[in-house]
C-alpha positions as CSV (number, residue, x, y, z in Angstrom):
1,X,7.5,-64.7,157.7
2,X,5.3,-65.0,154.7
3,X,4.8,-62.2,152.4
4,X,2.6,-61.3,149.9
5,X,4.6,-59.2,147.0
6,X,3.3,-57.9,143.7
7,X,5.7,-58.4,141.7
8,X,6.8,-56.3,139.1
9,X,7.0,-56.3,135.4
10,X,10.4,-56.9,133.8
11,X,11.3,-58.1,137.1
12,X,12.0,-62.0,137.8
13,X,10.5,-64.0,141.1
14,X,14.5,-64.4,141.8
15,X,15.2,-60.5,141.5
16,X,12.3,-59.8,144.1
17,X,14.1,-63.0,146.3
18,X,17.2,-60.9,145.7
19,X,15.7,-57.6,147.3
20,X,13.9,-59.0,149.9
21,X,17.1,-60.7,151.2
22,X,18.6,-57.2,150.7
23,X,16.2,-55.4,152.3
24,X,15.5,-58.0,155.5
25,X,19.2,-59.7,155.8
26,X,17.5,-62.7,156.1
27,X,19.6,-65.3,154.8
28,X,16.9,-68.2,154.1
29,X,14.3,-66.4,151.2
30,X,12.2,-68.4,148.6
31,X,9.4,-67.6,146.7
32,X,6.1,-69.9,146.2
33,X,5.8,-70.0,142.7
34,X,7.6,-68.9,139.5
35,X,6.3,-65.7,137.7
36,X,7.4,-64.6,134.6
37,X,9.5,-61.7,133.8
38,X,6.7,-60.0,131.5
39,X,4.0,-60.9,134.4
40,X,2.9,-59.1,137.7
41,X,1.4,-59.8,140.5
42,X,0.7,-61.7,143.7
43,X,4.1,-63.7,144.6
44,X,4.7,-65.2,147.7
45,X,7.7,-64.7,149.7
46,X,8.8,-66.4,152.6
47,X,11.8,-65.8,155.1
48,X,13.8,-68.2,157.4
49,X,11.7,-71.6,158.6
50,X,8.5,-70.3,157.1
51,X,10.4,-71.1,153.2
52,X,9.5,-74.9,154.3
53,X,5.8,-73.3,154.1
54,X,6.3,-72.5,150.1
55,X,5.4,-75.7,148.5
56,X,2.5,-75.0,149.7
57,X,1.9,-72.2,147.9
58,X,3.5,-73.6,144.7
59,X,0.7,-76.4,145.3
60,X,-2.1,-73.8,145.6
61,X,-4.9,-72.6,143.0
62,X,-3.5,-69.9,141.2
63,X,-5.5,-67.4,139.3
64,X,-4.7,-64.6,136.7
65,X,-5.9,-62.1,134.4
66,X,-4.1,-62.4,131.0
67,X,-4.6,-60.1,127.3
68,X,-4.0,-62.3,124.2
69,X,-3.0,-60.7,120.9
70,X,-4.2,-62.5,118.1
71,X,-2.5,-63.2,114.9
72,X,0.8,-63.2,115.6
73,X,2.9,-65.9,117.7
74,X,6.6,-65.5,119.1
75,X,8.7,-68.6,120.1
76,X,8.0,-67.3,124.4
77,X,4.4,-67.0,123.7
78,X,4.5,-63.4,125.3
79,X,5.3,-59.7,124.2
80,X,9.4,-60.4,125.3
81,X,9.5,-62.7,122.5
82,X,10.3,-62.6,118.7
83,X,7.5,-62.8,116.1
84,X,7.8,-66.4,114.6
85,X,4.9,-66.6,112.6
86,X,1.6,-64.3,111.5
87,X,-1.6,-65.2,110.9
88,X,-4.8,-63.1,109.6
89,X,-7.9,-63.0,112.3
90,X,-11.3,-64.4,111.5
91,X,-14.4,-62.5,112.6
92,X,-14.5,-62.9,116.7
93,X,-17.6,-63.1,118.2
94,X,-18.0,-63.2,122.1
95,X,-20.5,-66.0,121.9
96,X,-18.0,-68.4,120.3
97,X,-15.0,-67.0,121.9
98,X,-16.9,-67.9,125.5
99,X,-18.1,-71.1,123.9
100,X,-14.4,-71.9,123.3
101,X,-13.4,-70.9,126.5
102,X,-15.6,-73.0,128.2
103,X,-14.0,-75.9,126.5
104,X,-10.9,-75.4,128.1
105,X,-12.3,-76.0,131.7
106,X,-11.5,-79.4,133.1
107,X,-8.6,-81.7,132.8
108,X,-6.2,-79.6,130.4
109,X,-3.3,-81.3,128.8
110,X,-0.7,-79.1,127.6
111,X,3.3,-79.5,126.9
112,X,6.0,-76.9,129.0
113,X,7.1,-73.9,126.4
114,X,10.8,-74.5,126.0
115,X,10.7,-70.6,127.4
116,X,10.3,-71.8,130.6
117,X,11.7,-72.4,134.2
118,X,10.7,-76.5,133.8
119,X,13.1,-78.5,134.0
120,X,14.5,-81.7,131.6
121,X,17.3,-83.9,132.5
122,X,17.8,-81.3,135.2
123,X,18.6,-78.6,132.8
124,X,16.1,-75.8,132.7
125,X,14.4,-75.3,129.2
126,X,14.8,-71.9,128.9
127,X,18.6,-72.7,129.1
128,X,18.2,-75.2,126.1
129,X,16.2,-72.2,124.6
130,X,18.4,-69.8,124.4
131,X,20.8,-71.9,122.8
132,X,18.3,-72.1,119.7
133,X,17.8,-76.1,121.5
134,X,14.4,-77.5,121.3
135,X,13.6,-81.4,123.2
136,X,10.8,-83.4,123.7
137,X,8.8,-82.3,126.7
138,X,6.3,-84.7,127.9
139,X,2.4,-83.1,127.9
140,X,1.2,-82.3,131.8
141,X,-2.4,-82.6,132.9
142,X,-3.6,-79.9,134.6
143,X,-6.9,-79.0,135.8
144,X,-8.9,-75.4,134.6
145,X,-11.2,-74.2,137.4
146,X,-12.7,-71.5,135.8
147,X,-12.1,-69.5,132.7
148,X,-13.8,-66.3,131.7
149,X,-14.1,-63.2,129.2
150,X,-13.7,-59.8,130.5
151,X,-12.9,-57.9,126.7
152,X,-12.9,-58.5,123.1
153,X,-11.0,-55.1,121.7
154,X,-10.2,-55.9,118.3
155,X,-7.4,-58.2,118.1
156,X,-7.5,-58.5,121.4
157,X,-8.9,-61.1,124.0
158,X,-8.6,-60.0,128.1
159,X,-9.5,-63.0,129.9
160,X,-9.5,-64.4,133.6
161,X,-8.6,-67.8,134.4
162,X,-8.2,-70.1,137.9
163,X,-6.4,-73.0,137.8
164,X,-4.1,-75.9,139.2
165,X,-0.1,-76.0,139.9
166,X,1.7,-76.1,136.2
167,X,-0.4,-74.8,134.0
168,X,1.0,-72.4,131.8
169,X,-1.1,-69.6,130.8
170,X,0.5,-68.8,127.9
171,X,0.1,-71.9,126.3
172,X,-3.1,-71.6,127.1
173,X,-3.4,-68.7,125.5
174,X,-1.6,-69.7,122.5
175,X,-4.3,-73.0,122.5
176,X,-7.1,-70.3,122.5
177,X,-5.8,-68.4,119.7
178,X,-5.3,-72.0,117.8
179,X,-9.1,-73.0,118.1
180,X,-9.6,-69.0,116.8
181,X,-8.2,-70.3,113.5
182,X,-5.5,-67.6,114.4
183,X,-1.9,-67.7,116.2
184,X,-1.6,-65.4,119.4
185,X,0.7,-64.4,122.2
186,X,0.4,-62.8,125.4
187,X,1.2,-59.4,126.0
188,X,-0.3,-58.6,130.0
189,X,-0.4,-61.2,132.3
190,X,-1.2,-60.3,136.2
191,X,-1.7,-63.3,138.8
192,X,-4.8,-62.1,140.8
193,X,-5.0,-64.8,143.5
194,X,-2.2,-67.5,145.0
195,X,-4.8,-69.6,147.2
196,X,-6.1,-67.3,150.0
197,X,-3.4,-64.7,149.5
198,X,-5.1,-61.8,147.2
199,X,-3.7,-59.1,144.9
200,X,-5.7,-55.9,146.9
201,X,-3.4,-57.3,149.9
202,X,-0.1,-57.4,148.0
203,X,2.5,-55.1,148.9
204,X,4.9,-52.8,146.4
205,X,8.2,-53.2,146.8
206,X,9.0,-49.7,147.6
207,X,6.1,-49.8,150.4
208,X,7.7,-53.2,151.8
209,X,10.8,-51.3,152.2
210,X,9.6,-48.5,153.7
211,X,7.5,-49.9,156.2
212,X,10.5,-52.4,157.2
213,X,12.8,-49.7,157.8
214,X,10.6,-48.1,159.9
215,X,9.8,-50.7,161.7
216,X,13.5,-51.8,162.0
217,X,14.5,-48.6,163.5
């Protein structure tokens, strides 16, 4: 079966893996599609032979609804991280902030955050990171659909963006805040969309239990 979870925050894809297996006893459970821990949202699930249907998931366009902070950066370019550098904040106008948006869709090349689930010499770079480890990661084009804003709120930027397999939104973000003449992290980030599969039809946890107990019994 293929499922259509929103994931939690503070939660990792592999936790919600972990519970699903709990919950269905199904021995063969993937997901389609790393999310980080500080992230929500739509992540697919799939259980038995249908978990040689996740690639193509992982392949899918992916879209998300992100909040960048500006002026200050942290070495995981989210809210989970620790404050590396500050920086003050110009004056943001929307014009140039959707002017500078608009740049960004296209072919984007960006490099991997050591912060993440990538992998180098078959060693995952969050691994190296935590070790205080830092190597050279090659830069991967990847290709912005569409990229909009929602909200200026002060320091603040809320923004939506659709886009290929392994882009990293919060690099992106972190670019964003660069061509702000400013430094930035995230501090929400919620994928809306995984291809067709949408985040008014993902289920809760707690629901997906519930509903496959009863149907169970």
């Amino acid at each position: 079966m293929i499922y259509n979870i929103n994931k939690p925050v503070g939660w990792t894809s592999f936790d919600v893996v972990k519970k699903v297996r709990g919950i269905t006893r199904e021995k063969k459970v993937g997901h389609g599609g790393t999310l980080d821990p500080f992230a929500e949202g739509v992540l697919i699930v799939g259980t038995n032979k249908d978990t040689k249907r996740l690639s193509e998931f992982s392949g899918s366009i992916k879209s998300y609804r992100a909040v960048l902070k500006l002026g200050e950066a942290t070495d995981t370019l989210d809210l989970d991280g620790t404050i590396i550098e500050t920086k003050a904040v110009p004056t943001i106008e929307k014009a140039m902030v959707e002017s500078i948006l608009n740049s960004f869709i296209g072919d984007y090349e960006h490099v991997p955050p050591m912060y993440s689930a990538k992998k180098v010499n078959g060693v995952r770079l969050y691994k190296l990171a935590r070790k205080n480890q830092t190597v050279v990661r090659q830069p991967v084009v990847v290709k912005i659909y569409d990229l909009s804003l929602n909200l200026i709120d002060g320091n603040h930027i809320d923004f939506s963006v659709s886009c290929s397999k392994g882009t990293y939104v919060r690099v992106l973000g972190e670019d964003i805040a660069q061509a702000l003449n400013t430094v930035g992290h995230l501090i929400e980030l919620k994928r809306t969309s995984v291809g067709e599969y949408d985040i008014k039809e993902s289920v809760e946890l707690k629901e997906f239990e519930t509903e496959w107990m009863s149907t169970a019994n």
